[in-house]
HTML snippet that shows the backbone in 3Dmol.js (N, CA, C, O; Angstrom):
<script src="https://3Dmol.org/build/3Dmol-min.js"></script>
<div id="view" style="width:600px;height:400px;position:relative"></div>
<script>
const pdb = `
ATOM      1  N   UNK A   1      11.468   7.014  -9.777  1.00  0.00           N
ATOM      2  CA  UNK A   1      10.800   7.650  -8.646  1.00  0.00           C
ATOM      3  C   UNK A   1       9.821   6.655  -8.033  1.00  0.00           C
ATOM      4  O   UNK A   1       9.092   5.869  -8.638  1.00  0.00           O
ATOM      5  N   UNK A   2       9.930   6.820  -6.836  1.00  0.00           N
ATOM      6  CA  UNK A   2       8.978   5.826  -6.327  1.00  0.00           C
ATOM      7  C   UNK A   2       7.916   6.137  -5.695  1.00  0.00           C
ATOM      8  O   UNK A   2       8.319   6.589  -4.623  1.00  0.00           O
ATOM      9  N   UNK A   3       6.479   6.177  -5.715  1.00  0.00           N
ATOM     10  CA  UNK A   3       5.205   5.830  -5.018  1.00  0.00           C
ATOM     11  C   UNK A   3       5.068   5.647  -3.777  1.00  0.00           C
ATOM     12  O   UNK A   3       5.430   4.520  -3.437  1.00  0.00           O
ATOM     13  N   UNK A   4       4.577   6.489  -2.699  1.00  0.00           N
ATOM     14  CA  UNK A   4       4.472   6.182  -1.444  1.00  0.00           C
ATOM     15  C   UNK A   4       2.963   6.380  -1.268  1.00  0.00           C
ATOM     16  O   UNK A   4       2.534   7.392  -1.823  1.00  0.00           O
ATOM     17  N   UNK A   5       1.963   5.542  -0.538  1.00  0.00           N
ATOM     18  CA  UNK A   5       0.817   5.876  -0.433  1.00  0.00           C
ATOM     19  C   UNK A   5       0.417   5.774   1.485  1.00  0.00           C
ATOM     20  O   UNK A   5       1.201   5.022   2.065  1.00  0.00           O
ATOM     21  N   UNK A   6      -0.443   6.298   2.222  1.00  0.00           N
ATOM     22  CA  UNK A   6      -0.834   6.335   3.251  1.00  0.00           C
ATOM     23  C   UNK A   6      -2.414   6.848   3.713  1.00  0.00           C
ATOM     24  O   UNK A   6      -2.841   7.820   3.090  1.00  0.00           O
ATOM     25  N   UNK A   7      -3.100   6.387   4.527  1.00  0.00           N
ATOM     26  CA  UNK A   7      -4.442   6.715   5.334  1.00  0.00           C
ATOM     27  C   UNK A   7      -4.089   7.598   6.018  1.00  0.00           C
ATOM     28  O   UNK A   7      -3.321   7.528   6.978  1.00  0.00           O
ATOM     29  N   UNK A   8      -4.802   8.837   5.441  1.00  0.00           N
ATOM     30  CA  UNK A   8      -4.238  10.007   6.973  1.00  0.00           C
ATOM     31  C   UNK A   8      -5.806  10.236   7.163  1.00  0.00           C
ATOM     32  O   UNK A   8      -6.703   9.586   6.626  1.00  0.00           O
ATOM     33  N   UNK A   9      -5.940  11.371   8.100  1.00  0.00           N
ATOM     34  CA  UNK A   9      -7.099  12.106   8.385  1.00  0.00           C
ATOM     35  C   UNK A   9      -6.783  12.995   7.826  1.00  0.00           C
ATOM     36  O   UNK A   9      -6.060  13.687   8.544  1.00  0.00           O
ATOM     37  N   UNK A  10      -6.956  13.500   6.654  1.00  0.00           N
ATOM     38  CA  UNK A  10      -6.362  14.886   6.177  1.00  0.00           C
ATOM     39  C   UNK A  10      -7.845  15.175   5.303  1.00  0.00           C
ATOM     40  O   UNK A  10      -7.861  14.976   4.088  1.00  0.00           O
ATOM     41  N   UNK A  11      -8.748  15.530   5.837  1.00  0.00           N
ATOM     42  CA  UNK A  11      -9.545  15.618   5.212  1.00  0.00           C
ATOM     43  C   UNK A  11     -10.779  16.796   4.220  1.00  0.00           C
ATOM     44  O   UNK A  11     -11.817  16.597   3.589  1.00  0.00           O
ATOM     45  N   UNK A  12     -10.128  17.743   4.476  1.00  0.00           N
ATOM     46  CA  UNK A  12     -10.473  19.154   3.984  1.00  0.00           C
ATOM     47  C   UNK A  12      -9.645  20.205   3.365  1.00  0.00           C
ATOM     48  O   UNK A  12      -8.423  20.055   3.370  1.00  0.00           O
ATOM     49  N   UNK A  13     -10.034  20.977   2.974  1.00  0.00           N
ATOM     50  CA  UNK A  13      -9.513  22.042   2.452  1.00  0.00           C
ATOM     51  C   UNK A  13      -8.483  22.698   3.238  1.00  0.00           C
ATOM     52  O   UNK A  13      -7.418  23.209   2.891  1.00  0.00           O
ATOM     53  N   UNK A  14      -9.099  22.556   4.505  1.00  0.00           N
ATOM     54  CA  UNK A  14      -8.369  23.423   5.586  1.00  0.00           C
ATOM     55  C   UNK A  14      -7.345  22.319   6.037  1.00  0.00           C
ATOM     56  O   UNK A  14      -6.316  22.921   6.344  1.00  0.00           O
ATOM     57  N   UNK A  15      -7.239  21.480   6.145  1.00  0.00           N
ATOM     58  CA  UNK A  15      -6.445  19.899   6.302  1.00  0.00           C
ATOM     59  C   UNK A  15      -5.479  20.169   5.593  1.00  0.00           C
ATOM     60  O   UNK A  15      -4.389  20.327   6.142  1.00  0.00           O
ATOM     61  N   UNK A  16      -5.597  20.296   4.217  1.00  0.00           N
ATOM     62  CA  UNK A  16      -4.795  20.535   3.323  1.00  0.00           C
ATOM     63  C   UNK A  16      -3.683  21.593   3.713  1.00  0.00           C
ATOM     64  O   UNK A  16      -2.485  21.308   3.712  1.00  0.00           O
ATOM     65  N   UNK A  17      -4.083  22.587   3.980  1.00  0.00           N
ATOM     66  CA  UNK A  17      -3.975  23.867   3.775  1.00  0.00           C
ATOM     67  C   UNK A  17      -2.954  23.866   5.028  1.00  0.00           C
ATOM     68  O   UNK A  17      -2.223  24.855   5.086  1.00  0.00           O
ATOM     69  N   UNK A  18      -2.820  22.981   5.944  1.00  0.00           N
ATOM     70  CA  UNK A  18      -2.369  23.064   7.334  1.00  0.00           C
ATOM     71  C   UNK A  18      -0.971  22.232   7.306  1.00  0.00           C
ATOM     72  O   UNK A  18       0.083  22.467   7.897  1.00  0.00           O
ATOM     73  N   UNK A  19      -1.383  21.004   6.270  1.00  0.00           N
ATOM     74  CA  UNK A  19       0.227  20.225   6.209  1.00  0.00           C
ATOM     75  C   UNK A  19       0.705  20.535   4.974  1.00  0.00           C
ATOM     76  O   UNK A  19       1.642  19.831   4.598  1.00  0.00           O
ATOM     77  N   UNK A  20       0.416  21.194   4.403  1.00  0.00           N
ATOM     78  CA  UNK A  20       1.094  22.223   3.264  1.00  0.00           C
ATOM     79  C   UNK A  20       2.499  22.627   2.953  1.00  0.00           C
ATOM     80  O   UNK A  20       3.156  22.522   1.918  1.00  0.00           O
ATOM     81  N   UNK A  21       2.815  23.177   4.280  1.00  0.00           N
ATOM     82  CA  UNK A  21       4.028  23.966   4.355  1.00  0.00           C
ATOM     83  C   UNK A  21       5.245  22.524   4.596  1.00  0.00           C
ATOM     84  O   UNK A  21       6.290  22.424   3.954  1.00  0.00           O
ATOM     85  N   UNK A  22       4.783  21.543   5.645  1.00  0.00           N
ATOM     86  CA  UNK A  22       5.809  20.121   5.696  1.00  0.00           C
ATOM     87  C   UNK A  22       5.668  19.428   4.334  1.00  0.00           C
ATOM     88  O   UNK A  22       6.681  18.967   3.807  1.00  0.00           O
ATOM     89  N   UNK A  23       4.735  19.349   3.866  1.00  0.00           N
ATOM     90  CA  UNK A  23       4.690  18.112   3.102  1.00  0.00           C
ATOM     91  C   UNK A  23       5.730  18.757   1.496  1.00  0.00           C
ATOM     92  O   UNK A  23       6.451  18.001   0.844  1.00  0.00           O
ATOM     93  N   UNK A  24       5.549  20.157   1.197  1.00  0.00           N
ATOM     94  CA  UNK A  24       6.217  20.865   0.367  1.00  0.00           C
ATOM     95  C   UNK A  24       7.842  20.926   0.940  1.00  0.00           C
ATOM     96  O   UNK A  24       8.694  20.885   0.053  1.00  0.00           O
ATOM     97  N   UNK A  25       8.300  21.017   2.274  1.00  0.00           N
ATOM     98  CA  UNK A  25       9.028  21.040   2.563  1.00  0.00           C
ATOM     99  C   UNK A  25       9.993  19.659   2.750  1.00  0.00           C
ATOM    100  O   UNK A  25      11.218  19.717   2.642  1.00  0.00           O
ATOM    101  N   UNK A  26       9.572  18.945   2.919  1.00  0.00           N
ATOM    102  CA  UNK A  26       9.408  17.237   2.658  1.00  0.00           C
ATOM    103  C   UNK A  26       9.879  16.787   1.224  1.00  0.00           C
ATOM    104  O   UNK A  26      10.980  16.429   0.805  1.00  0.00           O
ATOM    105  N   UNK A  27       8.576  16.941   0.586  1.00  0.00           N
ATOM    106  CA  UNK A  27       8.831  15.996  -0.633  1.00  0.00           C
ATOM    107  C   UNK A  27       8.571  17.129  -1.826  1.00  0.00           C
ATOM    108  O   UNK A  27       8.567  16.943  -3.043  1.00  0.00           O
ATOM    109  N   UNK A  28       8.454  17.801  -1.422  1.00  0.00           N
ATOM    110  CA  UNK A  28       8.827  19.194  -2.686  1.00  0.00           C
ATOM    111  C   UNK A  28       6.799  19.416  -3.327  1.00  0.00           C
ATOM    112  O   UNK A  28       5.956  18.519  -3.339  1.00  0.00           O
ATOM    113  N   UNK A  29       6.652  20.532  -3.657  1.00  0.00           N
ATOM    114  CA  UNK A  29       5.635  21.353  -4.078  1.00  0.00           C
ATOM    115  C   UNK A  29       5.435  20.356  -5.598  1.00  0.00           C
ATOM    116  O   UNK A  29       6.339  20.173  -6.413  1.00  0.00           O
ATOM    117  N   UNK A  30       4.031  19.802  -5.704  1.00  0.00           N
ATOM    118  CA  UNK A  30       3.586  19.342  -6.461  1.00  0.00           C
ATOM    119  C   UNK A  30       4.340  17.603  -6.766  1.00  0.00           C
ATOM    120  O   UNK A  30       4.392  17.059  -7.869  1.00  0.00           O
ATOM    121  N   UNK A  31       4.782  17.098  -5.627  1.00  0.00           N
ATOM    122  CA  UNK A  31       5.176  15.598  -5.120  1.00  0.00           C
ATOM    123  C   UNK A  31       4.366  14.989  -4.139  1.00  0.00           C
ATOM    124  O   UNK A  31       4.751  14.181  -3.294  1.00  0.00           O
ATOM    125  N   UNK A  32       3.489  15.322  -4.261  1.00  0.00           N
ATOM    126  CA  UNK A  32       2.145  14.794  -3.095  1.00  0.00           C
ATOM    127  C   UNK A  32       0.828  14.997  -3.316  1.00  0.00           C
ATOM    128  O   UNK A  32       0.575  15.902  -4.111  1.00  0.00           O
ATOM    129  N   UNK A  33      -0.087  14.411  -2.840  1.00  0.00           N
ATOM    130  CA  UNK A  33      -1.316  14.983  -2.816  1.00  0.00           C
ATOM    131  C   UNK A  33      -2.283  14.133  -2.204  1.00  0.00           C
ATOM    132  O   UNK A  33      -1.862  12.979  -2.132  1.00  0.00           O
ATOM    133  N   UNK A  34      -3.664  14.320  -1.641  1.00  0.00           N
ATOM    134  CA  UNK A  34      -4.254  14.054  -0.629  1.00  0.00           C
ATOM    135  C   UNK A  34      -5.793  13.877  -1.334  1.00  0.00           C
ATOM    136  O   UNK A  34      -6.572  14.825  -1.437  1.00  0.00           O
ATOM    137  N   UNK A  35      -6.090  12.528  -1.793  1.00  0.00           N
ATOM    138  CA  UNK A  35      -7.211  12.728  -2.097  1.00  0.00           C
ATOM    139  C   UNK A  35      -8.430  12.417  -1.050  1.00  0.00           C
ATOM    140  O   UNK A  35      -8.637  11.400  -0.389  1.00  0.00           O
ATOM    141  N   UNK A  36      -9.391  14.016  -1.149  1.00  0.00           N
ATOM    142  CA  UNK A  36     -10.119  13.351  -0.031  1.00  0.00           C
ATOM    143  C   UNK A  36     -11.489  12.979  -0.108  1.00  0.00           C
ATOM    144  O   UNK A  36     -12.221  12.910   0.879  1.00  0.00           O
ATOM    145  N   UNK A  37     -11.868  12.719  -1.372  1.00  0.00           N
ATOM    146  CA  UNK A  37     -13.213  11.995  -2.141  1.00  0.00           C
ATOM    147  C   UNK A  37     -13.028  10.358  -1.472  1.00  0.00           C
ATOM    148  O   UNK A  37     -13.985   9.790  -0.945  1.00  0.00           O
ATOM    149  N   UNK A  38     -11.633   9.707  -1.587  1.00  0.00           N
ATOM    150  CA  UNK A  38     -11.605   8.729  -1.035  1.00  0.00           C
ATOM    151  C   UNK A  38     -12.082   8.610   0.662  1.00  0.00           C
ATOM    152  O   UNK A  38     -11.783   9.435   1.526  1.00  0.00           O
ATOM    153  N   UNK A  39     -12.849   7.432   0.856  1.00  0.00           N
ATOM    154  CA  UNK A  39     -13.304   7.138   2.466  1.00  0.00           C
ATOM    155  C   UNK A  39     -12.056   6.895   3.174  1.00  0.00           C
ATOM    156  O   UNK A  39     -12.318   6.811   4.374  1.00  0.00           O
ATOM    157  N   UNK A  40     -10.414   6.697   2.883  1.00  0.00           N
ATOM    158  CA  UNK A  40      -9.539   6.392   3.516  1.00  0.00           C
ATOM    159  C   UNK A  40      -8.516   7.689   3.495  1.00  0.00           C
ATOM    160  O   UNK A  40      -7.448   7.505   4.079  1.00  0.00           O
ATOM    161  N   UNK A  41      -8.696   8.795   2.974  1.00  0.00           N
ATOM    162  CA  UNK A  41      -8.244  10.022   2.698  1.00  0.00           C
ATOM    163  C   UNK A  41      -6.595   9.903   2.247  1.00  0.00           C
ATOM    164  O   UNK A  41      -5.705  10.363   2.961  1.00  0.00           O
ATOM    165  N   UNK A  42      -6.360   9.280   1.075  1.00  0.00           N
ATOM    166  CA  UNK A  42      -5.154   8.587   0.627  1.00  0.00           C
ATOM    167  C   UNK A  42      -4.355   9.757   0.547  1.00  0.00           C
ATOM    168  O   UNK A  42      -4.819  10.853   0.230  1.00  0.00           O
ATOM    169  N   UNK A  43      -2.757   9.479   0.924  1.00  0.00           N
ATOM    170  CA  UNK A  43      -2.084  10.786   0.892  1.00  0.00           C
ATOM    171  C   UNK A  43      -0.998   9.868   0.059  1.00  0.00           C
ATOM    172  O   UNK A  43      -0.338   8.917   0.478  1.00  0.00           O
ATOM    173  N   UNK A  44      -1.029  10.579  -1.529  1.00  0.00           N
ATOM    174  CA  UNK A  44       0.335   9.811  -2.423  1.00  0.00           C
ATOM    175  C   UNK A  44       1.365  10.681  -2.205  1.00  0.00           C
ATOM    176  O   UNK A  44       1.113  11.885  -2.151  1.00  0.00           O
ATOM    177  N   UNK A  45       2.766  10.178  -2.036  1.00  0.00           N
ATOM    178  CA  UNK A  45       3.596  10.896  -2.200  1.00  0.00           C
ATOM    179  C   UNK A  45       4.605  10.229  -3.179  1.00  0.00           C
ATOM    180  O   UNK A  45       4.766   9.009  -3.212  1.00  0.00           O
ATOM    181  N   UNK A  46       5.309  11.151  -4.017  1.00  0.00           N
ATOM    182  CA  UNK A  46       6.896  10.532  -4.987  1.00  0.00           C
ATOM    183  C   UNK A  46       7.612  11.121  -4.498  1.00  0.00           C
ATOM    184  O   UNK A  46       7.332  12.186  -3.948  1.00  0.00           O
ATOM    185  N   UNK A  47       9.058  10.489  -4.556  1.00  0.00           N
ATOM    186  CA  UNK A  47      10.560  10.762  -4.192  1.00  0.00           C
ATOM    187  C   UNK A  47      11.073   9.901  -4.299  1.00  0.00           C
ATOM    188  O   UNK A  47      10.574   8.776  -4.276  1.00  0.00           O
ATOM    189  N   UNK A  48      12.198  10.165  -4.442  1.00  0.00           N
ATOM    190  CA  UNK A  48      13.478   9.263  -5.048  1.00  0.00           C
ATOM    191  C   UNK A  48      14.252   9.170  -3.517  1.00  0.00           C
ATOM    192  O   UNK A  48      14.983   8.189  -3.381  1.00  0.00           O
ATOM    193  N   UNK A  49      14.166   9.962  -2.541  1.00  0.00           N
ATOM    194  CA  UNK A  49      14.702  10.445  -1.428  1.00  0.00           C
ATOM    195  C   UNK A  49      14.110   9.775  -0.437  1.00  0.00           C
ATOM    196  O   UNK A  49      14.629   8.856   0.197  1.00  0.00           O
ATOM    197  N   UNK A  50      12.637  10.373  -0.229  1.00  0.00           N
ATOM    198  CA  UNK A  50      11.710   9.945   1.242  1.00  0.00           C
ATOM    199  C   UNK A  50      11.841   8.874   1.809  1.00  0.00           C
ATOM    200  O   UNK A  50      12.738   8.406   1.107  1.00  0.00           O
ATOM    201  N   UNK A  51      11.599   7.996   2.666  1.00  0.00           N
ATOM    202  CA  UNK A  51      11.267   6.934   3.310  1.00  0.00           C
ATOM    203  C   UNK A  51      10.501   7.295   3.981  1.00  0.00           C
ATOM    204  O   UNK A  51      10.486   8.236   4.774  1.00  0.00           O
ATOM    205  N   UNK A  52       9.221   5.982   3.501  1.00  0.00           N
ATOM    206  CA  UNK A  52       7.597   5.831   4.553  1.00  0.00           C
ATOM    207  C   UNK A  52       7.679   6.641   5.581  1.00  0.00           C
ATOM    208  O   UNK A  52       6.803   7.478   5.796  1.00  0.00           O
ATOM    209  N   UNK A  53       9.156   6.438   6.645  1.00  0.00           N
ATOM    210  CA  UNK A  53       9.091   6.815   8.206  1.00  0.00           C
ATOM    211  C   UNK A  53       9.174   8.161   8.038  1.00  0.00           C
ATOM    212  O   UNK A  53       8.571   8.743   8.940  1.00  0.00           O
ATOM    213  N   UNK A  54       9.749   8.993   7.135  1.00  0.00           N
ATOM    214  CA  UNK A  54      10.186  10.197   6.748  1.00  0.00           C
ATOM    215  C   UNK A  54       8.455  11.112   6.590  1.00  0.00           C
ATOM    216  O   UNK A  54       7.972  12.002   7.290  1.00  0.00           O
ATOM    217  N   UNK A  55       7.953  10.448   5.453  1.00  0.00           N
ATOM    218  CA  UNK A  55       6.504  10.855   5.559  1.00  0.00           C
ATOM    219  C   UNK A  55       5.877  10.667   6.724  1.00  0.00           C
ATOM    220  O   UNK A  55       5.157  11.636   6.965  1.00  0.00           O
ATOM    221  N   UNK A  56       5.823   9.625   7.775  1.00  0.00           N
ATOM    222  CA  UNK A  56       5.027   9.064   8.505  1.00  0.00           C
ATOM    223  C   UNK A  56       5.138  10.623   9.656  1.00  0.00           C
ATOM    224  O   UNK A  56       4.200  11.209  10.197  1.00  0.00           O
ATOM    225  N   UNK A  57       6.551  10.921   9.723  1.00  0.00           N
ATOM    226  CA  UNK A  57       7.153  12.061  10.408  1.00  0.00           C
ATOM    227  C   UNK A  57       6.614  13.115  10.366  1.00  0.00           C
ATOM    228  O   UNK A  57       6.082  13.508  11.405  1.00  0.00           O
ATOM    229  N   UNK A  58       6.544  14.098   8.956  1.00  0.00           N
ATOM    230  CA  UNK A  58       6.389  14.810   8.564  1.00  0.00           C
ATOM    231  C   UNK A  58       4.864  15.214   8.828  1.00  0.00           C
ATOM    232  O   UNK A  58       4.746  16.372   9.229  1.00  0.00           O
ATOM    233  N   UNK A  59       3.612  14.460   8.678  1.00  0.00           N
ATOM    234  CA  UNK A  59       2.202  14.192   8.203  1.00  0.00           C
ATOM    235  C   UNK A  59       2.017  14.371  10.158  1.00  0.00           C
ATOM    236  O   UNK A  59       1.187  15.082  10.725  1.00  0.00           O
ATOM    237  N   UNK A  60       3.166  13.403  10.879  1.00  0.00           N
ATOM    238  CA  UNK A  60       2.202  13.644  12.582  1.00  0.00           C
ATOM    239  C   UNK A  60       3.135  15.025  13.457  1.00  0.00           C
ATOM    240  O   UNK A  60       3.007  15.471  14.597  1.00  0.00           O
ATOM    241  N   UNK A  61       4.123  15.418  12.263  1.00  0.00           N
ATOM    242  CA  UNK A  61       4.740  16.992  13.114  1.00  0.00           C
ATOM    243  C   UNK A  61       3.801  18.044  12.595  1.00  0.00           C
ATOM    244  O   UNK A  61       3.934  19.124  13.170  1.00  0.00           O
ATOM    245  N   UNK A  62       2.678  17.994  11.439  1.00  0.00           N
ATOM    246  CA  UNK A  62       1.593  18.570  11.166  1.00  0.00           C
ATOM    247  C   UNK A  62       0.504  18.532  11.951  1.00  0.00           C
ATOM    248  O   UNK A  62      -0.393  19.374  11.911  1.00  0.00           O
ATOM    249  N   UNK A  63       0.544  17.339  12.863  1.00  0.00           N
ATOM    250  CA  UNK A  63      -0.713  16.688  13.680  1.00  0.00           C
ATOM    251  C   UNK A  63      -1.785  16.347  13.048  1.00  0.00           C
ATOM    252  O   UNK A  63      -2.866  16.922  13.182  1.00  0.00           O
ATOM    253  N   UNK A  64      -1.536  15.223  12.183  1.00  0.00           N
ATOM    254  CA  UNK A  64      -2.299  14.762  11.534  1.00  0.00           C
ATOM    255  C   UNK A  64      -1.842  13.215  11.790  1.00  0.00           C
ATOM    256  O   UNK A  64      -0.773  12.764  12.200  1.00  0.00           O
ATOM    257  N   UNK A  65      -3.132  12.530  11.369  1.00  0.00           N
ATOM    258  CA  UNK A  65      -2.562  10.777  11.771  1.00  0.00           C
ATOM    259  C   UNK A  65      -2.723  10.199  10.598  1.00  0.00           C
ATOM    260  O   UNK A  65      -3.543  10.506   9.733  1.00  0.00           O
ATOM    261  N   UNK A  66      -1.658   9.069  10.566  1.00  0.00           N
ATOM    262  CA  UNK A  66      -1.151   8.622   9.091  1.00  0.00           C
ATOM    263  C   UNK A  66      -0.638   7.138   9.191  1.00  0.00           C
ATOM    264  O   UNK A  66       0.315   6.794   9.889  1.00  0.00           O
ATOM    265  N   UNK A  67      -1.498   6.190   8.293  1.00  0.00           N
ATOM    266  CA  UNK A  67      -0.808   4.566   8.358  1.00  0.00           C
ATOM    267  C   UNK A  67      -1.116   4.141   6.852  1.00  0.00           C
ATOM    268  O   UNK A  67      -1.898   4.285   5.913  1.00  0.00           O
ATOM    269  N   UNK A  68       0.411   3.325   7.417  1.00  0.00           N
ATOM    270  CA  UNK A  68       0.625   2.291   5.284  1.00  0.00           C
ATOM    271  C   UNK A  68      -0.844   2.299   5.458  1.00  0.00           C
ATOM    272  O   UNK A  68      -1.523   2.350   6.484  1.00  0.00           O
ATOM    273  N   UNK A  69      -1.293   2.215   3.744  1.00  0.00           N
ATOM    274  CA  UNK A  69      -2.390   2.007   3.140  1.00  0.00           C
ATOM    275  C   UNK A  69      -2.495   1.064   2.619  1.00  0.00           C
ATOM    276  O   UNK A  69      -3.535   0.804   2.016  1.00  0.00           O
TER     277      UNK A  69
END
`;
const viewer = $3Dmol.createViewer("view");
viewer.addModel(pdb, "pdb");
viewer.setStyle({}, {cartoon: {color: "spectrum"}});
viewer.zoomTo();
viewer.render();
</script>
């Protein structure tokens, strides 16, 4: 499985709570996560499947903004 990491603005609870439904739909429920203690609000994702552009997709059809980290 491979490691995907990215800078989004995803930065709250409610952030969370909003790209939720893509990112589960994406890369599956409990294959991601968004830490937002970090100053760059790192969004990891695993899959054996995804490609970067695939996430990159997913994270700005949420309306959220997202670059390699």
């Amino acid at each position: 499985m491979k490691t995907l990491q990215f800078k989004t603005n995803i930065n709250c609870g409610g952030c969370i709570k909003a790209v939720t439904p893509t990112l589960n739909q994406e890369a599956g429920a409990g294959n991601w996560q968004v830490d937002t203690a970090n100053p760059n609000k790192i969004l990891t994702v695993s899959s054996d499947t995804l490609s970067a552009e695939q996430v990159v997709q997913a994270v700005e059809k949420a309306g959220f903004k997202i670059q390699a980290a």
